[in-house]
Each structure stands twice: as structure tokens, then as C-alpha cells.
One Martini backbone bead per residue (centre of mass of N, CA, C, O) as a GRO file, in nm:
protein
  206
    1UNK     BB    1  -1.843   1.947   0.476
    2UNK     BB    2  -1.635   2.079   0.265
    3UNK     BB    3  -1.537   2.246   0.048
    4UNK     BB    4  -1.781   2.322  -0.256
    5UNK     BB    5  -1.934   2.343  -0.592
    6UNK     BB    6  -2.051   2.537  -0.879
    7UNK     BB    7  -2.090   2.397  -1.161
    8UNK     BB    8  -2.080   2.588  -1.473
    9UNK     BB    9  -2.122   2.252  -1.667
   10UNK     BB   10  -2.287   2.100  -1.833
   11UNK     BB   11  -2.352   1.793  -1.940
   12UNK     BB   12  -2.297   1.607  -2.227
   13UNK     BB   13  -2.312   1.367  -2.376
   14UNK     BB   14  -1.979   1.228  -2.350
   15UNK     BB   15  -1.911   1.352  -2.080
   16UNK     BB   16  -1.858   1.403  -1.815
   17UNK     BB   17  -1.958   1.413  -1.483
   18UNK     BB   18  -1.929   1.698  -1.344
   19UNK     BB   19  -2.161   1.727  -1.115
   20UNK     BB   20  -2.027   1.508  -0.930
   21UNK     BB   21  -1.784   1.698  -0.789
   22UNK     BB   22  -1.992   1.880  -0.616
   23UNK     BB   23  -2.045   1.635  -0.415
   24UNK     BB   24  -1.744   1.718  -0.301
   25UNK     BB   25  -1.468   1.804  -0.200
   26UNK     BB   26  -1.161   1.991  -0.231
   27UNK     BB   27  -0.882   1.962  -0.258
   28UNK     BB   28  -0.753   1.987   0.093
   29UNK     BB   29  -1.068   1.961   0.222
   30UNK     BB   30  -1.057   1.642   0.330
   31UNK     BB   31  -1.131   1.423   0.566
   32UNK     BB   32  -1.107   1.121   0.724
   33UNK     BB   33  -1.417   1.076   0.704
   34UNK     BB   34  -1.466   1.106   0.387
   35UNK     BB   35  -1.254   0.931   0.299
   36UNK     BB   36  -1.371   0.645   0.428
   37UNK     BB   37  -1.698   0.673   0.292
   38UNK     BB   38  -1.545   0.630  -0.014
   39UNK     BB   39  -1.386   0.372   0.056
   40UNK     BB   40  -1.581   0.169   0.173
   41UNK     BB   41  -1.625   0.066  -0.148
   42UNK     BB   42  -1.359   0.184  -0.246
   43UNK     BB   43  -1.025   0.109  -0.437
   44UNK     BB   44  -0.747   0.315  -0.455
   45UNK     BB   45  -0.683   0.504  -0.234
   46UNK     BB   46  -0.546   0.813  -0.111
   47UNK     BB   47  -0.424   0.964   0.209
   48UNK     BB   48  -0.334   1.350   0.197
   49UNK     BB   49  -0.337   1.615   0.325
   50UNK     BB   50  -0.613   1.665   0.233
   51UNK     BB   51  -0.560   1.445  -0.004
   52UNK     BB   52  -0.650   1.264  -0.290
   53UNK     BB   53  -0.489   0.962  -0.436
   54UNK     BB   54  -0.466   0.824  -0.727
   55UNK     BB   55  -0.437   0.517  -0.850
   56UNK     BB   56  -0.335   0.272  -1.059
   57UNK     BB   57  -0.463   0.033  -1.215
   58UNK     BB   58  -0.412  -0.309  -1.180
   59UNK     BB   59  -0.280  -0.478  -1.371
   60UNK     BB   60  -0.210  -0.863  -1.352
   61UNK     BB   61   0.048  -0.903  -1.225
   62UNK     BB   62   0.034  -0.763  -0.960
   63UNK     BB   63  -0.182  -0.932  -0.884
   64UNK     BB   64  -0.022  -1.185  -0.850
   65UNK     BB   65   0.206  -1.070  -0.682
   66UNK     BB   66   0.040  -1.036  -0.448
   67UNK     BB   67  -0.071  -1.294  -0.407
   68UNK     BB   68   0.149  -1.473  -0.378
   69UNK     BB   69   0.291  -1.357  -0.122
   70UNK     BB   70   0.015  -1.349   0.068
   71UNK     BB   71   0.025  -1.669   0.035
   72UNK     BB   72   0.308  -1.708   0.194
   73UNK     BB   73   0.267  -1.541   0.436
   74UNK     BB   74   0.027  -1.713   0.568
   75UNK     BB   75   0.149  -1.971   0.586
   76UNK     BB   76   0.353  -1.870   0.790
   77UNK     BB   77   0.101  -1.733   1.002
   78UNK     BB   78  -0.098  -1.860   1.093
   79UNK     BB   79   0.025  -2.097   1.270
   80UNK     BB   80   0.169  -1.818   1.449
   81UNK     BB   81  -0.100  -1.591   1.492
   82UNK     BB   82  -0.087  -1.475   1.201
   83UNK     BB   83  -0.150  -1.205   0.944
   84UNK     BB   84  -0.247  -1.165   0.608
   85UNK     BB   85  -0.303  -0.861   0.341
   86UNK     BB   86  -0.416  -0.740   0.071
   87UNK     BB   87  -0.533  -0.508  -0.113
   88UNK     BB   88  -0.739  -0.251   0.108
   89UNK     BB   89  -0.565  -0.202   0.343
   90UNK     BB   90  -0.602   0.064   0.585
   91UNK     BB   91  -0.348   0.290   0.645
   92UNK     BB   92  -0.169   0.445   0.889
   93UNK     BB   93   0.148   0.642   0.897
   94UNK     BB   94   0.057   0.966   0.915
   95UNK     BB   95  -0.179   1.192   1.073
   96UNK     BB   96  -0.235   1.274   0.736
   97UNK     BB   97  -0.229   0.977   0.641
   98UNK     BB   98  -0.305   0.709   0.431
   99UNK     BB   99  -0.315   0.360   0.289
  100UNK     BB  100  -0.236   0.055   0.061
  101UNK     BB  101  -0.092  -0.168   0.086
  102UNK     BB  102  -0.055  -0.471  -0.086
  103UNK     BB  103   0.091  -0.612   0.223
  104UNK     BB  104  -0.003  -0.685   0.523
  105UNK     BB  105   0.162  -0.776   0.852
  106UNK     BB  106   0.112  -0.973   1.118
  107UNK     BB  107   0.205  -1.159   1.403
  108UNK     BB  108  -0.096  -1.099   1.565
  109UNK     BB  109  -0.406  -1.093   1.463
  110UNK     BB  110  -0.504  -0.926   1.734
  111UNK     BB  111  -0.401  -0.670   1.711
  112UNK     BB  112  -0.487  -0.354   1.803
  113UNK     BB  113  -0.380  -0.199   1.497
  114UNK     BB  114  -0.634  -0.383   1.346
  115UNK     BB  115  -0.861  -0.240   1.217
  116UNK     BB  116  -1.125  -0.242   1.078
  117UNK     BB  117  -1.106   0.039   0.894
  118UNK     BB  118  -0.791   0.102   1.040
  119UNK     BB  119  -0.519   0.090   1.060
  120UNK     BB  120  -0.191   0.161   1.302
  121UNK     BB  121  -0.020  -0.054   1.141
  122UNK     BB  122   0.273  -0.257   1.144
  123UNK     BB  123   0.504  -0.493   1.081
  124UNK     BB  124   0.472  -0.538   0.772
  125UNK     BB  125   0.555  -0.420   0.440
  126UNK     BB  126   0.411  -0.436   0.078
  127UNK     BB  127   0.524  -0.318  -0.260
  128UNK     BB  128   0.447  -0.269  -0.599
  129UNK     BB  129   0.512  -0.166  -0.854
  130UNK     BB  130   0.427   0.059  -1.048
  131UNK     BB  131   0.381   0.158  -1.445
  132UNK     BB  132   0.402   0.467  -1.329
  133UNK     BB  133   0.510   0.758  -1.288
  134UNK     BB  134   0.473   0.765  -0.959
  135UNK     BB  135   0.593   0.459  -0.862
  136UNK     BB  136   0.838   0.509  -0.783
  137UNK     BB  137   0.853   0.754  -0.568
  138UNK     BB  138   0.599   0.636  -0.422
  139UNK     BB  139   0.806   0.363  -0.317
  140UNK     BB  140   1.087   0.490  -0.249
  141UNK     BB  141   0.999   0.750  -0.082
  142UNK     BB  142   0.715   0.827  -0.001
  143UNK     BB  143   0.655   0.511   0.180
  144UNK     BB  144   0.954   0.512   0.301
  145UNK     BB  145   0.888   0.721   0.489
  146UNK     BB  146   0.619   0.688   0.626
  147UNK     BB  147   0.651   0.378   0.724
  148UNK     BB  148   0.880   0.465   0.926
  149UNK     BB  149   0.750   0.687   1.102
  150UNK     BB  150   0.542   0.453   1.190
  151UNK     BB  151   0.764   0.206   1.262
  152UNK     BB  152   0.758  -0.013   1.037
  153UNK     BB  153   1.013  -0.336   1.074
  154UNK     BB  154   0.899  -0.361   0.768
  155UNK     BB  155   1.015  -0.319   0.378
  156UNK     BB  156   0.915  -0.394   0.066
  157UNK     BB  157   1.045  -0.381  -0.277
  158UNK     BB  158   0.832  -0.492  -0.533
  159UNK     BB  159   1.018  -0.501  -0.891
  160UNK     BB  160   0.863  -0.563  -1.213
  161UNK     BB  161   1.094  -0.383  -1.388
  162UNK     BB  162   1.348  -0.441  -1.250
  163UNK     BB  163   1.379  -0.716  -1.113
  164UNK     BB  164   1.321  -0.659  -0.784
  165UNK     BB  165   1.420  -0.668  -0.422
  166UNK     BB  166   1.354  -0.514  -0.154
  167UNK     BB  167   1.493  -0.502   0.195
  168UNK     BB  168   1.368  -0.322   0.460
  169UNK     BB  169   1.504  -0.162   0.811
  170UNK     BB  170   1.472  -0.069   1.090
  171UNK     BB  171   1.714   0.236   1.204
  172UNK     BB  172   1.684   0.469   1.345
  173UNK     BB  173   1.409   0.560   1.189
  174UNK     BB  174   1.557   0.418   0.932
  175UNK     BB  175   1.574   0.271   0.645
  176UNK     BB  176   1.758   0.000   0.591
  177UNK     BB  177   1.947  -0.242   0.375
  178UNK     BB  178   1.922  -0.624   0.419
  179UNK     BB  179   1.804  -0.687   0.108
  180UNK     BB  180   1.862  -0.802  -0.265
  181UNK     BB  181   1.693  -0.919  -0.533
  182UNK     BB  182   1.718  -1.096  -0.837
  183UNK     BB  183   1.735  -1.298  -1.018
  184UNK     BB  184   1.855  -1.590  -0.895
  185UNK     BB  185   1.764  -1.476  -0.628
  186UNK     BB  186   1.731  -1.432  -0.227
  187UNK     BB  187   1.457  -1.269  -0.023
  188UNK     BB  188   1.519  -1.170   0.331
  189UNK     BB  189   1.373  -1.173   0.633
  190UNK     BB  190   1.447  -1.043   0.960
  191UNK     BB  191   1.169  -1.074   1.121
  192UNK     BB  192   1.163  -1.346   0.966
  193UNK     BB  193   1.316  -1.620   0.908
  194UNK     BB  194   1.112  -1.792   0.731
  195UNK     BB  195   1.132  -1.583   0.553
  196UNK     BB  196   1.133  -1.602   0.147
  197UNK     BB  197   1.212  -1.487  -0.179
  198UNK     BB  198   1.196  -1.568  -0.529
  199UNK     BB  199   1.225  -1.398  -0.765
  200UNK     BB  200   1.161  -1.558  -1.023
  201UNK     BB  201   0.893  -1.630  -0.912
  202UNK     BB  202   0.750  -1.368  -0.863
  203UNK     BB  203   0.794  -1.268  -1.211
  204UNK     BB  204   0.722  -1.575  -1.304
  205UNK     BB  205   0.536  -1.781  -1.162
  206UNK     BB  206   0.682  -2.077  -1.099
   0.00000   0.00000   0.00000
């Protein structure tokens, strides 16, 4: 394990347990294998050059639009031998990153990016934008630059806060816009020609 502190507070009654700090290592010093051992259980971290990024608890509501997506996604890929996951898979996207997509999608179930523990890879992938400080930069910049590197040829970002689906594709290793659609419009994949998605079901689920 990296290094490691001993806490200098005893926790009292009404305080955090300060000394659970104690055994884990320090942001910067943790390894992927470290982080995969805490996630194995918890879900919402993700992992960044040696440091735990915690993501904030989902919603209702995003919870519901991804649920409704990833059931889109099912819909269409399972009769054609592949497969969507909601969130909770992890999947590596730069050499020391892994993220958790909101919704993974393979073509072929069966690929072998698809590990047990760690995705290497996506067909497809997509987030819903959080509605905290860090969700705008975190899905349109942060996400979006790391998906690209990873090589994956499609990213949506589904914003339920502008109301708004972005579909992005993969060109010369860098995403360019392909749809994008509001309310009253529909949200079109180009890897999937048979995948579309109304705007308004997806932030009013109607």
C-alpha cells in the first residue's frame, strides 16, 4: 500500500472517524489496484494519475434517465449480439484513469474490452451531466478528451439541466458534433443507425 499518515485526532462522538483515513494511502499515492479493491464493493469513484475522484450521489431524475437510455440501448443491441450497462462499469480510458460511463455499450457482447473488472474500451458511451460544480467541466471537457484518447466512436452527453443531448463521433482522434437536439427534437446515433432519441421522453420520461 503507498504511504499512509497516523492521524493526529482522536474523533469524538459527532466527528467524522478521522482514523479511517489512516488506512488508506494519500491522494496522489494510490495505485489501480488499490482502487479497484474499494470499488469492488462502493460505487462513484473514479480514478485519476493516483487520485480517487468522488462523484456526487445521482439524483431521481438522472437516475431514471439513465435507466430509460440503457433500456433504449438493451432494446436494440441484445436481438443483435450486444450489450448496454448502466452505471457502476468501469472502464480504463487513459493509462492511469478509469471513469464509470452513466451507460456502456458493446456491438458484440462477447468483446473481449469487456473484462470482468475493467472495461478497456466502448463501442459507445454516455453521461448525464451532474448538477454540481464539477459536472459542466467534467462531462464536456474532462470526459470528452479522455473517451476520445481511449478511441471510443461515440459519446453522448445527455444535459438534463440545459436540456440538451449532445452526440459526439469520433474523427481524427478528436470528437466533432454529429446531433444535437432540445426539447421537440431527436437525438440521432451514427455507429447505430437504428438508435434515436427524443429529447423530451428522455428529460420528461413520457
Amino acid at each position: 500500500m503507498g504511504n499512509t499518515i497516523d492521524y493526529p485526532i482522536r474523533s469524538k462522538r459527532g466527528d467524522p472517524p478521522w482514523e479511517l483515513a489512516t488506512l488508506y494511502p494519500l491522494q496522489g499515492d494510490w495505485s489501480e489496484s488499490q482502487y479497484l479493491d474499494l470499488t469492488d464493493s462502493r460505487r462513484g469513484i473514479e480514478f485519476k494519475a493516483g487520485t480517487l475522484e468522488f462523484l456526487p450521489m445521482p439524483t431521481r431524475t438522472h437516475q431514471e434517465i439513465i435507466w430509460l437510455l440503457c433500456s433504449l440501448m438493451k432494446e436494440l443491441l441484445i436481438p443483435k449480439g450486444g450489450e448496454a450497462w448502466f452505471a457502476g462499469i468501469r472502464m480504463r480510458t487513459i493509462a492511469d484513469a478509469i471513469r464509470e460511463p452513466d451507460v456502456v455499450a458493446m456491438l458484440d457482447r462477447n468483446d473481449s474490452r469487456a473484462g470482468e473488472r475493467v472495461f478497456e474500451g466502448a463501442d459507445l458511451v454516455m453521461e448525464v451531466v451532474s448538477d454540481d460544480p464539477e459536472g459542466h467541466k467534467r462531462d464536456y471537457e474532462d470526459k470528452r478528451a479522455e473517451y476520445a484518447a481511449a478511441g471510443i466512436p461515440e459519446y453522448w452527453i445527455v444535459d438534463p439541466i440545459e436540456l440538451r443531448i449532445t452526440v459526439l463521433t469520433l474523427q481524427d482522434g478528436k470528437y466533432a458534433e454529429h446531433s444535437k437536439a432540445g426539447e421537440g427534437e431527436t437525438a440521432k446515433s451514427a455507429l447505430l443507425e437504428d438508435f434515436s432519441v427524443e429529447a423530451t421522453r428522455v428529460f420528461h420520461r413520457a
